[in-house]
C-alpha positions in Angstrom: 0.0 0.0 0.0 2.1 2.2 1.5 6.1 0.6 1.4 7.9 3.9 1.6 7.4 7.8 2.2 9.9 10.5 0.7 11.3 12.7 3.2 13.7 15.4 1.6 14.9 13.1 -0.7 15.3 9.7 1.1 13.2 6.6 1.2 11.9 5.9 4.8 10.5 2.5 5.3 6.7 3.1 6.5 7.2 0.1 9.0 9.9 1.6 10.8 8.7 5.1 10.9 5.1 3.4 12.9 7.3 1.3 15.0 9.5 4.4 15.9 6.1 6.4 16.6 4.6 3.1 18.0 8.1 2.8 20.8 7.4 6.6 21.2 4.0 6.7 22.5 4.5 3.4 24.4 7.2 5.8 25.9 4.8 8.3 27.0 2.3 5.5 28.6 5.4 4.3 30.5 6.1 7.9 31.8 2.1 8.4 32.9 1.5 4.9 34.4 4.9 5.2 36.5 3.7 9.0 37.7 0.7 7.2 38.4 1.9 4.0 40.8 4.7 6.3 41.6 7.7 4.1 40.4 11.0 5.0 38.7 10.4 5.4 34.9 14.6 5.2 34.4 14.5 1.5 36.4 11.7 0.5 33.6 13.0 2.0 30.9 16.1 0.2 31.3 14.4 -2.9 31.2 12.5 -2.1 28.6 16.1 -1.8 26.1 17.1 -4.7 27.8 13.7 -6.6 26.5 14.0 -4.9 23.3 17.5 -6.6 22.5 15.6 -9.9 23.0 12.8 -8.9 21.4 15.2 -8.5 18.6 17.4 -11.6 18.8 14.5 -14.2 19.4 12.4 -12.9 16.2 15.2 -13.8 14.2 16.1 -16.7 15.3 12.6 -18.0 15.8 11.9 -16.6 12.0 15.4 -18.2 11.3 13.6 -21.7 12.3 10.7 -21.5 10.3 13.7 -21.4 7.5 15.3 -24.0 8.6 15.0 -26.6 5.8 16.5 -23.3 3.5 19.6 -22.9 5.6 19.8 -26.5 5.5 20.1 -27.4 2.0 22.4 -24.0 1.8 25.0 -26.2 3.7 24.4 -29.2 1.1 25.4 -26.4 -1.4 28.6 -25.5 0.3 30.8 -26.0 -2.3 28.6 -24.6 -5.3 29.1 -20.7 -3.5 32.2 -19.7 -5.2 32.5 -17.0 -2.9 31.8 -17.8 0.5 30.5 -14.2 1.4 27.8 -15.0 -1.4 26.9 -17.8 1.1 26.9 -16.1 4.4 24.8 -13.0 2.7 22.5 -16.0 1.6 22.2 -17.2 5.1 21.6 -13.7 6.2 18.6 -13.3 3.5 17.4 -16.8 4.6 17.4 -15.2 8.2 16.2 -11.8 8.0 12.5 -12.0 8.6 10.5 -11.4 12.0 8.6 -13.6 13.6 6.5 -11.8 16.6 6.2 -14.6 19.2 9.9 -15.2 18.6 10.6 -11.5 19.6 7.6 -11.5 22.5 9.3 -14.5 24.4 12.7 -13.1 23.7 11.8 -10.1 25.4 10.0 -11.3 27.9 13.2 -13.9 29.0 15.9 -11.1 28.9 13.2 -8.7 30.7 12.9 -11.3 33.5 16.1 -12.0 33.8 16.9 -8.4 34.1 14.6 -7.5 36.6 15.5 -10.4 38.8 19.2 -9.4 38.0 18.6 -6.1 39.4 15.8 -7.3 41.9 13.1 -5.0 40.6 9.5 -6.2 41.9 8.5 -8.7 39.2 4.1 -7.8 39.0 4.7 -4.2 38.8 7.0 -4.5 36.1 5.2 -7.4 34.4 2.0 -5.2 34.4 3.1 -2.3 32.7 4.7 -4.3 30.0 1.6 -6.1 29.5 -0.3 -2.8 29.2 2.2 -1.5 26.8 3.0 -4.2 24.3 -0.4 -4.6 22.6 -0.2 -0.4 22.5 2.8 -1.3 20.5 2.1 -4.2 18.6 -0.7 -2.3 17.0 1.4 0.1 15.0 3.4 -2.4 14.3 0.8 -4.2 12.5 -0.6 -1.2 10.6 3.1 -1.4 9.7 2.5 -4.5 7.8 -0.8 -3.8 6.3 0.9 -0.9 4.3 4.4 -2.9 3.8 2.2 -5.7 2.6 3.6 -8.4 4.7 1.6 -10.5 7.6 -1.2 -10.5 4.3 -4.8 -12.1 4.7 -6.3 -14.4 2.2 -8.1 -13.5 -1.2 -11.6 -12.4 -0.4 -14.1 -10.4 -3.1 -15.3 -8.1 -0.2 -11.7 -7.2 0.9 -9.0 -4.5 0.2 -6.7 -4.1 -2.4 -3.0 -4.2 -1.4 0.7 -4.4 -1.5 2.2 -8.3 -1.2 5.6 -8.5 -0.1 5.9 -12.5 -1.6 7.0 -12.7 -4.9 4.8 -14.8 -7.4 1.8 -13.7 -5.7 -0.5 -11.4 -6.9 -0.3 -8.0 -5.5 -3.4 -6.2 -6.7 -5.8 -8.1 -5.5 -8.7 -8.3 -3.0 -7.8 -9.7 0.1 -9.0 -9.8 4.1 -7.2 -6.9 5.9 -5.8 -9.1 8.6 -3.2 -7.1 9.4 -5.7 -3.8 10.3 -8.7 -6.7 12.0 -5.4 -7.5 14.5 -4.3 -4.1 15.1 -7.8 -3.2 16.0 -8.4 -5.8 18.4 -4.7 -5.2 19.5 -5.9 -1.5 20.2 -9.3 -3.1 21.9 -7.0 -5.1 24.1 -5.0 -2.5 25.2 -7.5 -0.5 26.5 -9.1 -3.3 28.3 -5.6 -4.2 30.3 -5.0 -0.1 31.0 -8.4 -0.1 32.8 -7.6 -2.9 34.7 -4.2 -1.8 35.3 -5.7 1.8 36.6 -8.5 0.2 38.7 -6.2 -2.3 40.2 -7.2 -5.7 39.0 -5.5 -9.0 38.7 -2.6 -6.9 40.3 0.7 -8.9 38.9 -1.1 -10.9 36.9 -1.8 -8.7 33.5 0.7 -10.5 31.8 -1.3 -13.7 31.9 -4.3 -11.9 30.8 -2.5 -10.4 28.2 -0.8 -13.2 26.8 -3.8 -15.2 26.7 -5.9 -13.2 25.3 -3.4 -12.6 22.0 -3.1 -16.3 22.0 -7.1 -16.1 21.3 -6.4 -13.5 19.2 -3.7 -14.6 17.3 -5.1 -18.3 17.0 -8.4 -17.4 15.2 -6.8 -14.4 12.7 -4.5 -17.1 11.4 -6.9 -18.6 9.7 -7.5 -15.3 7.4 -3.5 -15.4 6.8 -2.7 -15.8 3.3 1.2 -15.6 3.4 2.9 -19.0 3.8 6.0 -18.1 5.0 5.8 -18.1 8.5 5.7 -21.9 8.7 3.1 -25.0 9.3 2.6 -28.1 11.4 0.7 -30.0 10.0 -2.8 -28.3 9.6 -1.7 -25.8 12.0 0.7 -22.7 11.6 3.7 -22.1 13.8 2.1 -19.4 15.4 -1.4 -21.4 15.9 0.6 -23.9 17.8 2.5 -21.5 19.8 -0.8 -19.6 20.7 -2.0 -23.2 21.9 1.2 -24.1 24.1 0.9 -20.3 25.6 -2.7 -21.0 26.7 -1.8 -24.5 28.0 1.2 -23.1 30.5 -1.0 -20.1 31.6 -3.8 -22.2 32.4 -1.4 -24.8 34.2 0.2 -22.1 36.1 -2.8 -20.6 37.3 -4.4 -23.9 38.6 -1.1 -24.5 40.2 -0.8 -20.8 42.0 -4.5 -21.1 43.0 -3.7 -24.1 44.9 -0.8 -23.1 46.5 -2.8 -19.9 47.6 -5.5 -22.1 49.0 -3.2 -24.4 51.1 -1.6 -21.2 52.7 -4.8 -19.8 53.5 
């Protein structure tokens, strides 16, 4: 739709420009929730670049996964790459995509590890994260509507667009997944900042958050037309992720809940 906007004479990539505007604003929530609960923005804000390294290191490598039959048979052809650079910039092509849970759980592990480096209390942070992220992940997504990436399936009623694939066909009606996710990203967002304000499920957000996505993100891939993100069997990497997530938040809240009742 949308790929690029000229700014005195340069090409700016759409997608980074929203995810620059998307950090910024996440920024600002940051600032107001912590003069809020009265906590130090610098602590979270720290933790939040530490996340962000792992938010980038574990979307590539769980995108670099999906490729992994790619990088494979680049290795049978070892000896074809005359130049080895040519092979190692292959590799690097083969590995350049994002994959969103990859970077979520990434983040979320150098995060933790952070804050219990540092000995930061664990729910407050975890809360505001979980308010944040979604906020995020929204203009992020209107990213890929207009890069033409993350596209939905063909369908007569839908919107014309930009597809990033090459042999598919760019111009032609498809479901606006990308814009349906951000929306209910948006939706979402809201719904964990007025708990968050009101107090509820103090320390818990994340759960709610994280299941809630996995809903999300379980049912919109379905309306996914790209195939590059990866299948299992009748099921799509993410679809199967989105099933395990729901499976260890359920198990951990049955377990916690029991524990609470034997202490009280």
């Amino acid at each position: 739709m949308l790929p690029y906007v000229s700014v005195f004479g340069f090409e700016l990539p759409v997608y980074g420009i929203l995810s620059i505007v998307g950090i910024i604003i996440s920024a600002i929530v940051i600032i107001v929730l912590s003069k809020k609960k009265q906590f130090d923005f610098y602590d979270v804000f720290v933790t939040a670049v530490i996340a962000g390294l792992g938010v980038f290191l574990g979307a590539h490598i769980l995108y670099a996964l999906t490729r992994v039959e790619d990088i494979i048979f680049a290795f049978t052809l070892w000896d074809d790459f005359g130049n080895k650079k040519d092979f190692f910039k292959y590799l690097l092509d083969v590995s350049s995509g994002l994959v969103f849970y990859g970077g979520l759980y990434g983040g979320l592990l150098a995060g933790y590890l952070w804050i219990r480096h540092k000995k930061h209390p664990l729910g407050i942070f975890s809360d505001v994260f979980a308010v944040v992220i979604p906020l995020f992940h929204t203009f992020g997504r209107v990213g890929c509507f207009l890069a033409g990436c993350c596209y939905g399936v063909e369908w007569e009623y839908g919107l014309m667009g930009r597809v990033l694939s090459p042999g598919k066909h760019e111009y032609v009606a498809r479901f606006p997944v990308q814009l349906a996710e951000a929306f209910l990203l948006l939706v979402l967002f809201l719904l964990l900042l007025s708990l968050y304000m009101k107090g509820k499920c103090k320390g818990r957000l994340m759960l709610v958050y994280l299941s809630i996505y996995a809903v999300i993100r379980f049912t919109l891939e379905f309306f996914r037309g790209d195939e590059i993100r990866g299948h299992l069997w009748i099921l799509s990497t993410s679809q199967w992720i989105s099933l395990l997530t729901l499976l260890v938040v359920i198990i951990y809240l049955v377990i916690s809940n029991r524990k609470r009742r034997q202490i009280e």
